[in-house]
N, C-alpha and C positions, 0 to 999 in steps of 0.2 A: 504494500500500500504506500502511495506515497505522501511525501508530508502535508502537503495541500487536502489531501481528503482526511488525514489525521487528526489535521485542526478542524476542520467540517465535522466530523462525527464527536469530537469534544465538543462545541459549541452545542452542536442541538442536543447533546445529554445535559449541555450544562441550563442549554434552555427550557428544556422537559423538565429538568429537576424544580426550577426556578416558576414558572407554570405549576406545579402540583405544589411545592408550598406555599404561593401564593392564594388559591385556589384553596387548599385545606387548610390553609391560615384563616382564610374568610370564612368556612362554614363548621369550623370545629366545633362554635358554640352555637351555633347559629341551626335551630329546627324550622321547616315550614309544618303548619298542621294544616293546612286548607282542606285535605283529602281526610284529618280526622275528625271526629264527632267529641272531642271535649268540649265540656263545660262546666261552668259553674255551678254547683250541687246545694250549697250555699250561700247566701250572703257574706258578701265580705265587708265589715264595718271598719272604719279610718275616722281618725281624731284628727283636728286640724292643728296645725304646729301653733297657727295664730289666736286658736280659741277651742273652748270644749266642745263647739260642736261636734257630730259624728256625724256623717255621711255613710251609707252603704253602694259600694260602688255601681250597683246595678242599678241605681236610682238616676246615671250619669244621661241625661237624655241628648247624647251626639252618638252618630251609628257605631261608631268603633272607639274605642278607649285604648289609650297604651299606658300601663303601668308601671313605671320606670324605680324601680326596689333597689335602693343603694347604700352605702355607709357612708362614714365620716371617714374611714379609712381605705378605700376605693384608694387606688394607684392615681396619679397623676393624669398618666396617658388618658386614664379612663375615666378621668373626671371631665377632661374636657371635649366628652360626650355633651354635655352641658350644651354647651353651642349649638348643637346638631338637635336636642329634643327643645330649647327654645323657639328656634328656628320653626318645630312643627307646630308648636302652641300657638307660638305669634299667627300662622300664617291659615288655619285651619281651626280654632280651641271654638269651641260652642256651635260648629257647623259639622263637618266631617268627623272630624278627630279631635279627642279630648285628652290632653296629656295629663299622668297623676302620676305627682313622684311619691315613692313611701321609703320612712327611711326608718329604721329601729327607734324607739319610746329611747333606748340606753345612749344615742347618735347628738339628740336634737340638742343640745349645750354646745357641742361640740359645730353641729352645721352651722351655728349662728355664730360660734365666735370664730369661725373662719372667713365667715362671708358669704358660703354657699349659700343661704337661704335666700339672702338683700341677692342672689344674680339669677333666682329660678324668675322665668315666666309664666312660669306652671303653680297651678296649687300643690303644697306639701302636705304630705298627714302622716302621722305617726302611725307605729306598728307594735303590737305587742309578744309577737311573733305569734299570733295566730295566720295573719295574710302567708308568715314566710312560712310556715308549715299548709297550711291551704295548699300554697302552689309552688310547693315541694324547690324555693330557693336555695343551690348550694351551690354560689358564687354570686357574688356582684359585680360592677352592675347587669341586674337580670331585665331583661324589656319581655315583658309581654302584650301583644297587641290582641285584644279581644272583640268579637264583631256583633253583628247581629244574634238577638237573644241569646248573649254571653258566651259565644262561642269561642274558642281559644282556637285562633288563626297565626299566630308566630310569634317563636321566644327565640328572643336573640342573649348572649353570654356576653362578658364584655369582650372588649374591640381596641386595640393597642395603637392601631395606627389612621390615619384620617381615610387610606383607602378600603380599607375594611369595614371602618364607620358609613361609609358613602355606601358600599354595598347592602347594610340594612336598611337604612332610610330609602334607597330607591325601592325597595323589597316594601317596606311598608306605603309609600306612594302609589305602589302596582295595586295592591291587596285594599287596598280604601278609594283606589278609583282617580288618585289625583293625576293628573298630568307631572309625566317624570321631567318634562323640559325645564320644571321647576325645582332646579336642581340647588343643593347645599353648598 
């Protein structure tokens, strides 16, 4: 063989490789459920970080809800998801899609004096970890996108890097109907 085709067949191994961790990087955590039939068996109740009201989530009257379940100790990278579920709130919240972030009852001292809370566009409510046993959270941040009559249509894991991030939000634009030219 000679050297010309030797560096050709490294290149496209090394491009295959690079393709399938990309590729498995994006949907490690990342489930579609569209094709299953979960749902909500119970009410899920949430306390507001701003007051004792309680809300139960099914009460949310926009067709699809995404529940955005995080800590105060959530990685960096994966905080500034932030940007990306603003972005849906501002641009959709009480029409299509209604963003709820939930964060641990043990978190909220900690999200306020960092600042997270003063930079959601979104409503926050506390958890007493019934919601994260409900819907079997084991890792943060967890996004679930729920549809008509509480159906559970896509859980996404966190997401490290902005190209990855970009591949849920167009995933949940698909699934809610919005035009994806409406891009992050």
């Amino acid at each position: 063989m000679t050297k010309a085709k030797e560096v050709v067949y490294l290149l496209v191994i090394i491009g295959l490789g690079l393709y399938i961790i990309l590729i498995a990087g994006g949907q490690e955590n990342s489930i579609a459920h569209s094709s299953l039939n979960l749902r909500l068996s119970q009410p899920l109740y949430l306390r507001s970080v701003h007051s004792d009201s309680m809300i139960a989530v099914q009460q949310i009257h926009s067709k699809y809800y995404l529940i955005v379940y995080f800590t105060a100790h959530d990685c960096y990278s994966c905080l500034q998801e932030f940007q990306q579920w603003n972005r849906l709130a501002e641009l959709y919240s009480g029409n299509r899609l209604e963003v709820i972030g939930v964060i641990p009852v043990s978190d909220t001292l900690q999200i306020f004096s960092r600042g997270i809370a003063d930079s959601l566009r979104f409503a926050l409510y506390t958890d007493d970890g019934r919601v994260r046993n409900a819907l079997q959270i084991e890792q943060t941040p967890m996004k679930l996108l729920f549809g008509p009559s509480d159906r559970l249509r896509f859980i996404d894991g966190p997401r490290k890097d902005l190209y990855t991030q970009k591949l849920f939000f167009t995933a949940v634009q698909s699934i809610v109907g919005i035009p994806v030219s409406r891009t992050f």
